[in-house]
Each structure stands twice: as structure tokens, then as C-alpha cells.
mmCIF file as Biopython writes it, N, C-alpha, C and O atoms, coordinates in Angstrom:
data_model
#
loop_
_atom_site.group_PDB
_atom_site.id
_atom_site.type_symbol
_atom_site.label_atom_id
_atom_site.label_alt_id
_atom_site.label_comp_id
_atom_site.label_asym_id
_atom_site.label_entity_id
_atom_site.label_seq_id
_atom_site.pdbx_PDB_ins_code
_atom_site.Cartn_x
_atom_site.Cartn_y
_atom_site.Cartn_z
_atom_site.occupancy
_atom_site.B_iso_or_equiv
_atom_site.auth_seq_id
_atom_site.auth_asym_id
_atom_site.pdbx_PDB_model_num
ATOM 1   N N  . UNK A ? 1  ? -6.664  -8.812  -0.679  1.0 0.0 1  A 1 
ATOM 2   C CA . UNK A ? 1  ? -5.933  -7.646  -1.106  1.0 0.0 1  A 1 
ATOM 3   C C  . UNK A ? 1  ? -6.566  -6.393  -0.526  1.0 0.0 1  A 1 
ATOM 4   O O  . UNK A ? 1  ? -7.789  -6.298  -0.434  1.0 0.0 1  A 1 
ATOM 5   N N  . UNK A ? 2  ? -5.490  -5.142  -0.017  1.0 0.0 2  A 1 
ATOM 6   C CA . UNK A ? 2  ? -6.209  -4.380  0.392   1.0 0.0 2  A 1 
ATOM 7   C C  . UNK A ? 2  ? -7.112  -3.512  -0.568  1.0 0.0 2  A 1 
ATOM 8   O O  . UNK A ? 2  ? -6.722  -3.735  -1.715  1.0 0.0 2  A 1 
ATOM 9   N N  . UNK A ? 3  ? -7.931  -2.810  -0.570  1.0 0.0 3  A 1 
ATOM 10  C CA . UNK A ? 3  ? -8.731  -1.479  -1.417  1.0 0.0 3  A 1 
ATOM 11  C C  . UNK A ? 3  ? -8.034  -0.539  -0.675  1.0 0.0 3  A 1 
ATOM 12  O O  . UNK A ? 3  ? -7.886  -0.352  0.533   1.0 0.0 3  A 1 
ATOM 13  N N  . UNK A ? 4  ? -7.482  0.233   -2.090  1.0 0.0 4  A 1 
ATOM 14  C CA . UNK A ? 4  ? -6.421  1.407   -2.727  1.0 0.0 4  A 1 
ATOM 15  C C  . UNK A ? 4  ? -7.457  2.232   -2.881  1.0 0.0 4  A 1 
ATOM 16  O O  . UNK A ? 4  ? -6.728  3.112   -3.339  1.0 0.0 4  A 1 
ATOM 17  N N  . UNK A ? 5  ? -8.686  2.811   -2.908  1.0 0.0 5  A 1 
ATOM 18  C CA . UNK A ? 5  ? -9.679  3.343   -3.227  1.0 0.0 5  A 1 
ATOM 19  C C  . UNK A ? 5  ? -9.847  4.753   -2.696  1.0 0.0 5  A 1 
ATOM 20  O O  . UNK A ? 5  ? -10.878 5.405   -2.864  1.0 0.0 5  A 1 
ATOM 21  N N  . UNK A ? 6  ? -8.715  5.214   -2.009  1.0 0.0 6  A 1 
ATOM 22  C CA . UNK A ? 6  ? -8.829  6.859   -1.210  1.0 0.0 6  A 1 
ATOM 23  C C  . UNK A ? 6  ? -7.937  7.915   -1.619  1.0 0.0 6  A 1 
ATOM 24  O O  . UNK A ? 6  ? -7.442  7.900   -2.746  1.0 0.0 6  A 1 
ATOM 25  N N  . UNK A ? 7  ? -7.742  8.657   -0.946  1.0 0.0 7  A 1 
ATOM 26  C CA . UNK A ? 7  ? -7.276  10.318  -0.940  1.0 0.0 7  A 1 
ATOM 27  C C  . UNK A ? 7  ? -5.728  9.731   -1.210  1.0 0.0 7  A 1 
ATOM 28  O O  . UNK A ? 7  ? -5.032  9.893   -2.213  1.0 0.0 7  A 1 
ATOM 29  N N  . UNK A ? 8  ? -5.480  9.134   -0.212  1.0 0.0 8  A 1 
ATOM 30  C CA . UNK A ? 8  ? -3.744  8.793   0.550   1.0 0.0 8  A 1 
ATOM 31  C C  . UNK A ? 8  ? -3.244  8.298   -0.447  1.0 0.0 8  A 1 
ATOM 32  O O  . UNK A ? 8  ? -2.020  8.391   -0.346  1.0 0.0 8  A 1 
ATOM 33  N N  . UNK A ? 9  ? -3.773  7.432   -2.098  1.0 0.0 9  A 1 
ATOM 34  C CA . UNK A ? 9  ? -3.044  6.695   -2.952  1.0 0.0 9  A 1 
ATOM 35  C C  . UNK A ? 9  ? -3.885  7.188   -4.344  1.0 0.0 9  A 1 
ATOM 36  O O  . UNK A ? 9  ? -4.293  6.423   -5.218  1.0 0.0 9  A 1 
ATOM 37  N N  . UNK A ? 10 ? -4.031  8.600   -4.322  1.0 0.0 10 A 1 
ATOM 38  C CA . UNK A ? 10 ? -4.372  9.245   -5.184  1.0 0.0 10 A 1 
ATOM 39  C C  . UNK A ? 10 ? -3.224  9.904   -6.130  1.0 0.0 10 A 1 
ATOM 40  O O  . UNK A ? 10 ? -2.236  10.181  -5.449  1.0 0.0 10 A 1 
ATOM 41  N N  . UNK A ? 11 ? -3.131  10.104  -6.958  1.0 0.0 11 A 1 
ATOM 42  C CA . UNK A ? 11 ? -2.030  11.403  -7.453  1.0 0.0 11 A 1 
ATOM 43  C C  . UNK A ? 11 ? -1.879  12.771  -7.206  1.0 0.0 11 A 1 
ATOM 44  O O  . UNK A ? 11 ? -0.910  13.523  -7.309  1.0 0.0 11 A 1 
ATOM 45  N N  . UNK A ? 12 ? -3.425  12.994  -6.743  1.0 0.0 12 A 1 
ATOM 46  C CA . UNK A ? 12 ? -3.346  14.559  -6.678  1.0 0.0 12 A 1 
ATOM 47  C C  . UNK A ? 12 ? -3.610  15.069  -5.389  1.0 0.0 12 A 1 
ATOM 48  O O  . UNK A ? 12 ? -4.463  15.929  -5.170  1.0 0.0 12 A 1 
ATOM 49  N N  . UNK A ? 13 ? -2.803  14.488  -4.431  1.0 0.0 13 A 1 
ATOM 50  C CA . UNK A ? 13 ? -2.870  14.400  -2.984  1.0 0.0 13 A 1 
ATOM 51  C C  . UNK A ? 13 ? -1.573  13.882  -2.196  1.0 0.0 13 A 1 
ATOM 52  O O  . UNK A ? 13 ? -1.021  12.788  -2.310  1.0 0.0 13 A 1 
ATOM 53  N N  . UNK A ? 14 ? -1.283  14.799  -1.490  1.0 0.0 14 A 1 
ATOM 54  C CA . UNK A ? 14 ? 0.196   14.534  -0.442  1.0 0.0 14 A 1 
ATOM 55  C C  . UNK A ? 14 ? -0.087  14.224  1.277   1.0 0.0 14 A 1 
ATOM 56  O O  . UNK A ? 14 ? -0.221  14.957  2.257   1.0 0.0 14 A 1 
ATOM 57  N N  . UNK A ? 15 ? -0.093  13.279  1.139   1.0 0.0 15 A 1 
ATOM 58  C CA . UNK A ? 15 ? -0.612  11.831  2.770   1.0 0.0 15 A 1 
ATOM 59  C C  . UNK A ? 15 ? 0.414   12.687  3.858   1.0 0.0 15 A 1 
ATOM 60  O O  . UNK A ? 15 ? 1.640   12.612  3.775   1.0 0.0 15 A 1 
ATOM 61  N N  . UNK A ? 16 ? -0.301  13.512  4.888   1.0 0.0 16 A 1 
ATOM 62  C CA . UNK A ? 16 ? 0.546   14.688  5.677   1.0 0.0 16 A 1 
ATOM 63  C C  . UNK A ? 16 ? 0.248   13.360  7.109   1.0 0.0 16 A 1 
ATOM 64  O O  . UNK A ? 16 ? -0.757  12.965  7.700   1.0 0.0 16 A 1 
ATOM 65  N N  . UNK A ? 17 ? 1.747   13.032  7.180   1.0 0.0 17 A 1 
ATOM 66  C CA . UNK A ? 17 ? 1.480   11.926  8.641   1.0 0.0 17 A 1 
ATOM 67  C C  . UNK A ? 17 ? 0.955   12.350  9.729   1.0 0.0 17 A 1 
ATOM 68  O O  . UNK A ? 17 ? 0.163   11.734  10.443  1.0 0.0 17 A 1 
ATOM 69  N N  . UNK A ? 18 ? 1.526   13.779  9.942   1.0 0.0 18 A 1 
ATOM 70  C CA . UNK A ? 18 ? 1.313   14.260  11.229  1.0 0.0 18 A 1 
ATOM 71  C C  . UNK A ? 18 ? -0.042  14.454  11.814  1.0 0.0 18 A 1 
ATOM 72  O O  . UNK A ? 18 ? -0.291  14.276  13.006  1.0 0.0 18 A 1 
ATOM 73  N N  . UNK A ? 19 ? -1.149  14.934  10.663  1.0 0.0 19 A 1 
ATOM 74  C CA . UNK A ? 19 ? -2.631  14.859  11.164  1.0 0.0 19 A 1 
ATOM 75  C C  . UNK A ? 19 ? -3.216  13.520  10.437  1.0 0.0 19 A 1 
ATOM 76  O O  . UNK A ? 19 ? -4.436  13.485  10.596  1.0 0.0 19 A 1 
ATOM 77  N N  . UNK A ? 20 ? -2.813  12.599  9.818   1.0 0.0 20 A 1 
ATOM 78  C CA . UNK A ? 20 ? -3.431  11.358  9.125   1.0 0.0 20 A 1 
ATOM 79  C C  . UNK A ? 20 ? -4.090  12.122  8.119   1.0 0.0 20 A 1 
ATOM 80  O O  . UNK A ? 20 ? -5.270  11.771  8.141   1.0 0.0 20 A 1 
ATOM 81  N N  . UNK A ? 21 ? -3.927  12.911  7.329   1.0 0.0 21 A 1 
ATOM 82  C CA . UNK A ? 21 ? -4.780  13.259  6.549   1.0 0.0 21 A 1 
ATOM 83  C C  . UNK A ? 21 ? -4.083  13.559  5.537   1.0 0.0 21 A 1 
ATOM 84  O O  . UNK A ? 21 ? -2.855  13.621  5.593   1.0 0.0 21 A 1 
ATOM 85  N N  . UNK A ? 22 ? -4.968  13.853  4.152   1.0 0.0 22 A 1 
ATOM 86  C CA . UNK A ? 22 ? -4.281  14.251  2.711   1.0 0.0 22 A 1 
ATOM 87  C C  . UNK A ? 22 ? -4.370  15.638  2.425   1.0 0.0 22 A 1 
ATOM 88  O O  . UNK A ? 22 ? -5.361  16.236  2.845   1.0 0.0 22 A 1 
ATOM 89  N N  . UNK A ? 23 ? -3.479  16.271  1.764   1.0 0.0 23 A 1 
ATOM 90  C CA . UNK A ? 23 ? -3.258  17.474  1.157   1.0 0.0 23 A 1 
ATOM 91  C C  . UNK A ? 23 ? -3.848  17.193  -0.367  1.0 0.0 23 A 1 
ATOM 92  O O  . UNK A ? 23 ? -3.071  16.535  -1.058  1.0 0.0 23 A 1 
ATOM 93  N N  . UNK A ? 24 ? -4.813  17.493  -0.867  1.0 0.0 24 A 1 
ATOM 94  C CA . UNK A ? 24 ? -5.622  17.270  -1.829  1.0 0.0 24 A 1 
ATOM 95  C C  . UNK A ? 24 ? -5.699  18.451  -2.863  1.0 0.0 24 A 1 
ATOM 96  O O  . UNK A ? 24 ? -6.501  19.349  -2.605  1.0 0.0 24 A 1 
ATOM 97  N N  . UNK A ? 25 ? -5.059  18.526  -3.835  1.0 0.0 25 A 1 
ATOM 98  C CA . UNK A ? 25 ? -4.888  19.749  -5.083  1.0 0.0 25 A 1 
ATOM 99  C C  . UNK A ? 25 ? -6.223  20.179  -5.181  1.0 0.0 25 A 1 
ATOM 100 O O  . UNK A ? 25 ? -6.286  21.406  -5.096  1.0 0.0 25 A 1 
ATOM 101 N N  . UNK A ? 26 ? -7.734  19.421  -5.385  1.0 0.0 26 A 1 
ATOM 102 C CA . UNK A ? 26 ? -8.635  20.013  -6.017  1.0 0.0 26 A 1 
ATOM 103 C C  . UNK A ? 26 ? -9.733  20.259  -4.504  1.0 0.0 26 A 1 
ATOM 104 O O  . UNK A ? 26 ? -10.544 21.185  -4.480  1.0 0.0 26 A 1 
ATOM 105 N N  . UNK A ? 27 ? -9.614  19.531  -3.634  1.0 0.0 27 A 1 
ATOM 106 C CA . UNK A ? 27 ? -10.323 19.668  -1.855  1.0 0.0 27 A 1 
ATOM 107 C C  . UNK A ? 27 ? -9.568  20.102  -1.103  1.0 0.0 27 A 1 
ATOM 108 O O  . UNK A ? 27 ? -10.041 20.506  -0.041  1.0 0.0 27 A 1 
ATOM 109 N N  . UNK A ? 28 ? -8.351  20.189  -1.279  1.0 0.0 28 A 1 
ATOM 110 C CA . UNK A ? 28 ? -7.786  20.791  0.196   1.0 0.0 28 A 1 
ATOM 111 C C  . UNK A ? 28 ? -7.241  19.823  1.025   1.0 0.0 28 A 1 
ATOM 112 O O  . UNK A ? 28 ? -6.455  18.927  0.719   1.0 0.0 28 A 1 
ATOM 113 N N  . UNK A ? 29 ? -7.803  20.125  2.264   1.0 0.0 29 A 1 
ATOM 114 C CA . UNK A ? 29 ? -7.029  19.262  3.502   1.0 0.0 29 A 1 
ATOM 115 C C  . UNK A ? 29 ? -8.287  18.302  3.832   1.0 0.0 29 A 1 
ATOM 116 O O  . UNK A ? 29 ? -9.257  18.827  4.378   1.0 0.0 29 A 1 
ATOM 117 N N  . UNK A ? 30 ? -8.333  16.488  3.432   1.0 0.0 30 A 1 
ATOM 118 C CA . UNK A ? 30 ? -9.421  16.050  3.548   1.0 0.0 30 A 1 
ATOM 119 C C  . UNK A ? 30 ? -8.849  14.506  4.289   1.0 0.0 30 A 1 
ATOM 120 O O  . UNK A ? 30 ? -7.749  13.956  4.253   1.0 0.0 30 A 1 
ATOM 121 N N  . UNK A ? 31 ? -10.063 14.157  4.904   1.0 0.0 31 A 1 
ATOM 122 C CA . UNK A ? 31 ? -9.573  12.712  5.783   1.0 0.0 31 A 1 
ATOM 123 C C  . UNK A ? 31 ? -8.650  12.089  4.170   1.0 0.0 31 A 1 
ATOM 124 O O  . UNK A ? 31 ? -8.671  12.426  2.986   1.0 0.0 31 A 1 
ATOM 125 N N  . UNK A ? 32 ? -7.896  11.009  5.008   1.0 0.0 32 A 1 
ATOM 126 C CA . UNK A ? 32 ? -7.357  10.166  4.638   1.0 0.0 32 A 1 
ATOM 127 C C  . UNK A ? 32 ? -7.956  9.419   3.439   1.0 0.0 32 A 1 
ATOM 128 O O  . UNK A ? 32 ? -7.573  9.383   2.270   1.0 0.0 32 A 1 
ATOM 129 N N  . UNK A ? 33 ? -9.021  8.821   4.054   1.0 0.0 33 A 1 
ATOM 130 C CA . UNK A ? 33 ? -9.686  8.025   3.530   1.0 0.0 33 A 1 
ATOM 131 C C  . UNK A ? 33 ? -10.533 8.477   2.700   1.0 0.0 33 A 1 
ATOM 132 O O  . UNK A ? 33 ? -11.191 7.606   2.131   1.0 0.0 33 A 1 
ATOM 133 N N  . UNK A ? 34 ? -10.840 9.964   2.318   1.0 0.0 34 A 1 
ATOM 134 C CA . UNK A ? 34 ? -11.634 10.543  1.685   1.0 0.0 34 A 1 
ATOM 135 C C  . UNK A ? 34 ? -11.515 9.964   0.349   1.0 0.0 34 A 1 
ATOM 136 O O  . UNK A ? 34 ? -10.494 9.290   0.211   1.0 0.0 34 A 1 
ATOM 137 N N  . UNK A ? 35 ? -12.411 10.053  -0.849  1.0 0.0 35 A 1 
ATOM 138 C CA . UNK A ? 35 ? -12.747 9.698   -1.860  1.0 0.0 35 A 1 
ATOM 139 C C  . UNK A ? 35 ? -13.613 10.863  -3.180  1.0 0.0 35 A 1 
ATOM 140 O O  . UNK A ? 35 ? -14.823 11.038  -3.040  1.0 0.0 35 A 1 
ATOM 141 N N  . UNK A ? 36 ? -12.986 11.461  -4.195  1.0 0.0 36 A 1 
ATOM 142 C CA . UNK A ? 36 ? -13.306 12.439  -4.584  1.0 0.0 36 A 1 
ATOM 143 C C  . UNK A ? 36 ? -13.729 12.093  -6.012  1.0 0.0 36 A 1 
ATOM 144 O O  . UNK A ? 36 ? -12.828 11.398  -6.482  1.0 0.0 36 A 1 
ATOM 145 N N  . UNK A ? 37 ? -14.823 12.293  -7.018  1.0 0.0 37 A 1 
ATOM 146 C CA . UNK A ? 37 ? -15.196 12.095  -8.342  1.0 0.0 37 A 1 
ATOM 147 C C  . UNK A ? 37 ? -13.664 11.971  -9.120  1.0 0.0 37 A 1 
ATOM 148 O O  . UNK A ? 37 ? -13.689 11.315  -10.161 1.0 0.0 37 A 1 
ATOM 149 N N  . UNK A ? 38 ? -12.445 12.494  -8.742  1.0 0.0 38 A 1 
ATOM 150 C CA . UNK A ? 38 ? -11.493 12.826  -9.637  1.0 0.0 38 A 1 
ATOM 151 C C  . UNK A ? 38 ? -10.437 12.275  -9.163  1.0 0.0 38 A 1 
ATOM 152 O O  . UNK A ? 38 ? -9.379  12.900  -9.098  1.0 0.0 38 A 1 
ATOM 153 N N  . UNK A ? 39 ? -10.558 11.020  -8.757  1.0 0.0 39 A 1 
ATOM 154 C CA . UNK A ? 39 ? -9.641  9.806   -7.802  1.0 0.0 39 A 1 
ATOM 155 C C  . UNK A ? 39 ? -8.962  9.171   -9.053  1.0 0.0 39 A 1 
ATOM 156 O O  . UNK A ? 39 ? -9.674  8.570   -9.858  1.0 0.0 39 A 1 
ATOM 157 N N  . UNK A ? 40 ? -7.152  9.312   -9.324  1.0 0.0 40 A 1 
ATOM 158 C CA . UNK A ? 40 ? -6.460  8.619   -10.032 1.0 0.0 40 A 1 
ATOM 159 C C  . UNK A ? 40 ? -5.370  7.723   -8.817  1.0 0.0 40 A 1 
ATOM 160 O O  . UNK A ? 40 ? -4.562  8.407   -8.190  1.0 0.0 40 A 1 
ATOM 161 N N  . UNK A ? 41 ? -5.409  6.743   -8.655  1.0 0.0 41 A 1 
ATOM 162 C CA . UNK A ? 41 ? -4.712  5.957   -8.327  1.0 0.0 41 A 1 
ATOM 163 C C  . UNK A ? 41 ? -3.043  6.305   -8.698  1.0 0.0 41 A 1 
ATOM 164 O O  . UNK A ? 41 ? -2.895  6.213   -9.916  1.0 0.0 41 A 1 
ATOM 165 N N  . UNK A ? 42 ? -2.154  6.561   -8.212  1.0 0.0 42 A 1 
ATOM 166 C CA . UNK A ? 42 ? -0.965  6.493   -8.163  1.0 0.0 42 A 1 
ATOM 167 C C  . UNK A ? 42 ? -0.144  5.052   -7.567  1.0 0.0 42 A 1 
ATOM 168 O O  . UNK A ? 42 ? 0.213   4.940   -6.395  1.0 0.0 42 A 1 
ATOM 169 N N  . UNK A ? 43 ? 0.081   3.922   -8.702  1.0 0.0 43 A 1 
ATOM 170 C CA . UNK A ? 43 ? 1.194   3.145   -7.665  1.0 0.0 43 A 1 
ATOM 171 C C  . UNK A ? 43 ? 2.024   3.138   -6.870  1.0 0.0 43 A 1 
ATOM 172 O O  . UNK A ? 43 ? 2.237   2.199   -6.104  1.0 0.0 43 A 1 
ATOM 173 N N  . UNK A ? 44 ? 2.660   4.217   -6.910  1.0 0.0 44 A 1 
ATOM 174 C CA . UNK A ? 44 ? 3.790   4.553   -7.264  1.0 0.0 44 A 1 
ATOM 175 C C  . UNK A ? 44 ? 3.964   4.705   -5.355  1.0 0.0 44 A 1 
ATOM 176 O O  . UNK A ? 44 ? 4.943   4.302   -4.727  1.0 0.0 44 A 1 
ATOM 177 N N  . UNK A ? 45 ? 2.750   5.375   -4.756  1.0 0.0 45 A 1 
ATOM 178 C CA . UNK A ? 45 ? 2.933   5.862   -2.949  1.0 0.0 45 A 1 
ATOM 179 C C  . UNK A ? 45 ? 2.104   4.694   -2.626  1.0 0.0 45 A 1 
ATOM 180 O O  . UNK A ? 45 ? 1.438   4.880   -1.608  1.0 0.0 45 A 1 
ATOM 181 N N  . UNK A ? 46 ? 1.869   3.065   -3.411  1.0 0.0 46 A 1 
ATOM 182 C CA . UNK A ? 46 ? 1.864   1.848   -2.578  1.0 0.0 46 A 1 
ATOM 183 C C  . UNK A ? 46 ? 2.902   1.578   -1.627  1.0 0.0 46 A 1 
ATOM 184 O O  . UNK A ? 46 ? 3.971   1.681   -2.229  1.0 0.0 46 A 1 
ATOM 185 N N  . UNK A ? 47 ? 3.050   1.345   -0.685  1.0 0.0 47 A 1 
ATOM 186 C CA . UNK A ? 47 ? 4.127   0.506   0.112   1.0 0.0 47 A 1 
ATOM 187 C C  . UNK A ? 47 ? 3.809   -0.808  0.279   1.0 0.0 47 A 1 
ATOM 188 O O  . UNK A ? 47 ? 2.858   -1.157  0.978   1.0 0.0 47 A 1 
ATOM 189 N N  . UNK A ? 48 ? 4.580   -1.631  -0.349  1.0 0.0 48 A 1 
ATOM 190 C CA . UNK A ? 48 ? 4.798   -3.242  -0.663  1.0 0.0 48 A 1 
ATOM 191 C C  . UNK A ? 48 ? 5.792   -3.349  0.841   1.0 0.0 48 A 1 
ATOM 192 O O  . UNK A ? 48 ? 6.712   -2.645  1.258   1.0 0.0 48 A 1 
ATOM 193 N N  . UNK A ? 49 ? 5.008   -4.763  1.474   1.0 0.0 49 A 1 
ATOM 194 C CA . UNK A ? 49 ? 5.878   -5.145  2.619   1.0 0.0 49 A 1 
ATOM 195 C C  . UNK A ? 49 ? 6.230   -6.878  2.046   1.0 0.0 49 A 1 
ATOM 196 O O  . UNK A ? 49 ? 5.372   -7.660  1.634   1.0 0.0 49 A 1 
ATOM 197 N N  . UNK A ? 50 ? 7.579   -7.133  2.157   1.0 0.0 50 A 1 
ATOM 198 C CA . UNK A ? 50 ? 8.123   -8.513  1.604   1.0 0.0 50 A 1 
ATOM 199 C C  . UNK A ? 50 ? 7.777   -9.024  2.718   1.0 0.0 50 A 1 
ATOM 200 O O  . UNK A ? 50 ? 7.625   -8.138  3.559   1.0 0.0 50 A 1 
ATOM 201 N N  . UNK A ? 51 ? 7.573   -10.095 3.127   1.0 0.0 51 A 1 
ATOM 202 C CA . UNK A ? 51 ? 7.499   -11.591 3.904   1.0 0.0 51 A 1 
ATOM 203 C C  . UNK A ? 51 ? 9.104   -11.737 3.959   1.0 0.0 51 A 1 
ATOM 204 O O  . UNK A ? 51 ? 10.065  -11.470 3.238   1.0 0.0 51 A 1 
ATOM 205 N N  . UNK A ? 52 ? 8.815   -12.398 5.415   1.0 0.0 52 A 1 
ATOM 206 C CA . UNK A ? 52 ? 10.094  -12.818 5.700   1.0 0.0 52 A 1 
ATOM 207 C C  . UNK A ? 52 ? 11.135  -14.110 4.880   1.0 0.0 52 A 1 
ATOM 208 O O  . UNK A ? 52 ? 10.513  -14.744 4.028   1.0 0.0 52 A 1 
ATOM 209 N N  . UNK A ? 53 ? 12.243  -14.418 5.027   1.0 0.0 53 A 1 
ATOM 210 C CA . UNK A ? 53 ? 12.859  -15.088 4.160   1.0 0.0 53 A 1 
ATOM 211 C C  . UNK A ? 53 ? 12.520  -16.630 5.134   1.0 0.0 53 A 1 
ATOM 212 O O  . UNK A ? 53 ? 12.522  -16.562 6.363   1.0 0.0 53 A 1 
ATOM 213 N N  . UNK A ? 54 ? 12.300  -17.693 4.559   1.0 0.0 54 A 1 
ATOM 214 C CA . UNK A ? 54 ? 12.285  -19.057 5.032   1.0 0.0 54 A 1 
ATOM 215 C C  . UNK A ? 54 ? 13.547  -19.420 5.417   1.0 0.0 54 A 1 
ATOM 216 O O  . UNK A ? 54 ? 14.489  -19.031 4.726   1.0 0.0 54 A 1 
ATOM 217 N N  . UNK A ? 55 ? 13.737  -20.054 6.334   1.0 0.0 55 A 1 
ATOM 218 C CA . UNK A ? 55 ? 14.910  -21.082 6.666   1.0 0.0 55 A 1 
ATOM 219 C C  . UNK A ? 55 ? 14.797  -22.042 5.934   1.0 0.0 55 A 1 
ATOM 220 O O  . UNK A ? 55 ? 13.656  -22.431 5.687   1.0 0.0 55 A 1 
ATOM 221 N N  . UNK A ? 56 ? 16.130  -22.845 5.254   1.0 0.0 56 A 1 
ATOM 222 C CA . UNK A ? 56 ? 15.531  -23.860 4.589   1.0 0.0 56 A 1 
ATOM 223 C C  . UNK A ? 56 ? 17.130  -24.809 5.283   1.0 0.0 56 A 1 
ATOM 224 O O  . UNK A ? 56 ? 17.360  -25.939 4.851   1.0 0.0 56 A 1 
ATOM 225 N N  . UNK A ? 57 ? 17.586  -24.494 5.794   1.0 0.0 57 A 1 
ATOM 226 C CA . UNK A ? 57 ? 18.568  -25.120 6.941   1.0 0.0 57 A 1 
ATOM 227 C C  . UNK A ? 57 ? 18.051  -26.674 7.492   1.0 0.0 57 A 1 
ATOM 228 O O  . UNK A ? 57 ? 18.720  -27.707 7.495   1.0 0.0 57 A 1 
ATOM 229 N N  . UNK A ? 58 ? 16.381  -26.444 8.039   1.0 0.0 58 A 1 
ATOM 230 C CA . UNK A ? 58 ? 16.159  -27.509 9.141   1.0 0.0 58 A 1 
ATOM 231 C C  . UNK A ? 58 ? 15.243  -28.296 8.355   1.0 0.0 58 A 1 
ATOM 232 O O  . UNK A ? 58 ? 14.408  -28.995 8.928   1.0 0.0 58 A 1 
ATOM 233 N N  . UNK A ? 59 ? 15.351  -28.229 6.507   1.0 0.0 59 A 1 
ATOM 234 C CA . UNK A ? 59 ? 14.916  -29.314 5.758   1.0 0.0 59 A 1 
ATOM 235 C C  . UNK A ? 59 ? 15.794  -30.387 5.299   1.0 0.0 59 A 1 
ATOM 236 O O  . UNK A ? 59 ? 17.022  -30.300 5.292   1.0 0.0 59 A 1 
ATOM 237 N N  . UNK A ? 60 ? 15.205  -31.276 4.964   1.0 0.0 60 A 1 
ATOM 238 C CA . UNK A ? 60 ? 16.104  -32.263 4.620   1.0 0.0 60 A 1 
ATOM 239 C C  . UNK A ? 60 ? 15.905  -32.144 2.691   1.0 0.0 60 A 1 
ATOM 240 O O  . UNK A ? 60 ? 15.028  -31.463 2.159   1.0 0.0 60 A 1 
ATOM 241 N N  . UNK A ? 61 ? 16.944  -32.979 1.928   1.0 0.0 61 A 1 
ATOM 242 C CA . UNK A ? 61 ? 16.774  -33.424 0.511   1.0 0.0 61 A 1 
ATOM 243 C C  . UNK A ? 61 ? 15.334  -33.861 0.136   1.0 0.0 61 A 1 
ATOM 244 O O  . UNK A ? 61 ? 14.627  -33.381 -0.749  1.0 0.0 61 A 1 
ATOM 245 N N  . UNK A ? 62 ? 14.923  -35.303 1.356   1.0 0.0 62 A 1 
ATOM 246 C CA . UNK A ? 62 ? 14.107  -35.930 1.223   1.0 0.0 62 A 1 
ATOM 247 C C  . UNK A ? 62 ? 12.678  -35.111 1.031   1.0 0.0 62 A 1 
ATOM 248 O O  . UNK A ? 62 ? 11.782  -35.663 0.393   1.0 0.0 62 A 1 
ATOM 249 N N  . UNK A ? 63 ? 12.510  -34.029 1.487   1.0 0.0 63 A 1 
ATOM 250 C CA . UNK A ? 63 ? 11.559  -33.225 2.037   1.0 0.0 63 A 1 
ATOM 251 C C  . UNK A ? 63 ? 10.882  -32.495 0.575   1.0 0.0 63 A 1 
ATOM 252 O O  . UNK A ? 63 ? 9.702   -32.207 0.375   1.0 0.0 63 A 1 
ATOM 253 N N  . UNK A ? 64 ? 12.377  -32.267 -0.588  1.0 0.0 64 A 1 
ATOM 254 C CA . UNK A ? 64 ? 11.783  -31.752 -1.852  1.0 0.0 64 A 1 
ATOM 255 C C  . UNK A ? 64 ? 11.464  -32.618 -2.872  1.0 0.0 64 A 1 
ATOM 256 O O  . UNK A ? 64 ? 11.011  -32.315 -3.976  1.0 0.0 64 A 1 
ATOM 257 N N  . UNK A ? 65 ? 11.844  -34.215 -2.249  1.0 0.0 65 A 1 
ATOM 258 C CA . UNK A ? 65 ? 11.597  -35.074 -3.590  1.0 0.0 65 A 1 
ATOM 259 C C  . UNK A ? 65 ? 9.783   -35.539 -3.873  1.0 0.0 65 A 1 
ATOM 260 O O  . UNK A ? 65 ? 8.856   -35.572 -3.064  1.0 0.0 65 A 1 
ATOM 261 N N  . UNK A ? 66 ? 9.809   -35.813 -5.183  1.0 0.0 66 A 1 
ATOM 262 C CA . UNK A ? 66 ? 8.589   -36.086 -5.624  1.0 0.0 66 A 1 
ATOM 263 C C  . UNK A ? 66 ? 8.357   -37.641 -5.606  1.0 0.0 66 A 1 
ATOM 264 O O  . UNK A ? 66 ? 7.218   -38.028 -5.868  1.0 0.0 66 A 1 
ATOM 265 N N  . UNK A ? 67 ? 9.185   -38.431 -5.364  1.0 0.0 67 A 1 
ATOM 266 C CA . UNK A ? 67 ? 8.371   -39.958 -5.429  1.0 0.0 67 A 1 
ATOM 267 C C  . UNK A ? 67 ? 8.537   -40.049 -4.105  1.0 0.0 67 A 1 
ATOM 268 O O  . UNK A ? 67 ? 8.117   -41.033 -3.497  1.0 0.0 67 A 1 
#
């Protein structure tokens, strides 16, 4: 799993793409990756990537049985 542990997935910080860096309410303009005593995690600016969908076309019946 990755570590969520920086600036970019903080709450009190806006992830500015254009220089890779965070807009930080209580530091300012700080790396990305920066890390501040007053670090709240926001879920919410995770980006979840799904896995692709399986084919299940080129299985057979036989393939899900248990005996």
C-alpha cells in the first residue's frame, strides 16, 4: 500500500500540478511531499485506480468446479 503521509493528501493544502507542489494554509507554497506537525489526512483527494475487468469468455464451466 502506498504511504499517504504528505502535503498533497493533507486537508489543509491544495496539490498545484503545474509546479508539483502544495499550496499549504499554515506553510505556504511547500514540496509535495513535504510533511508538517499539523498533517490531517484528507481521503477524500485519494485517487483510487480500478484494475482492469477479466475476460471470463475463454473459461470453461469446468474451470469453476470444485470436485
Amino acid at each position: 500500500m502506498e504511504d499517504y503521509t504528505c502535503c498533497r493528501y493533507c486537508d489543509k493544502g491544495i496539490f498545484v500540478s503545474v509546479e508539483k507542489r502544495t499550496m499549504c494554509r499554515k506553510n505556504g507554497l511547500v514540496p509535495a511531499e513535504y510533511v508538517c506537525p499539523q498533517y490531517a489526512l484528507d481521503p477524500f483527494k485519494i485517487q483510487v485506480h480500478r484494475k482492469h475487468n477479466v475476460d471470463f469468455s475463454k473459461y470453461e464451466k469446468e474451470d469453476y468446479s470444485i470436485e
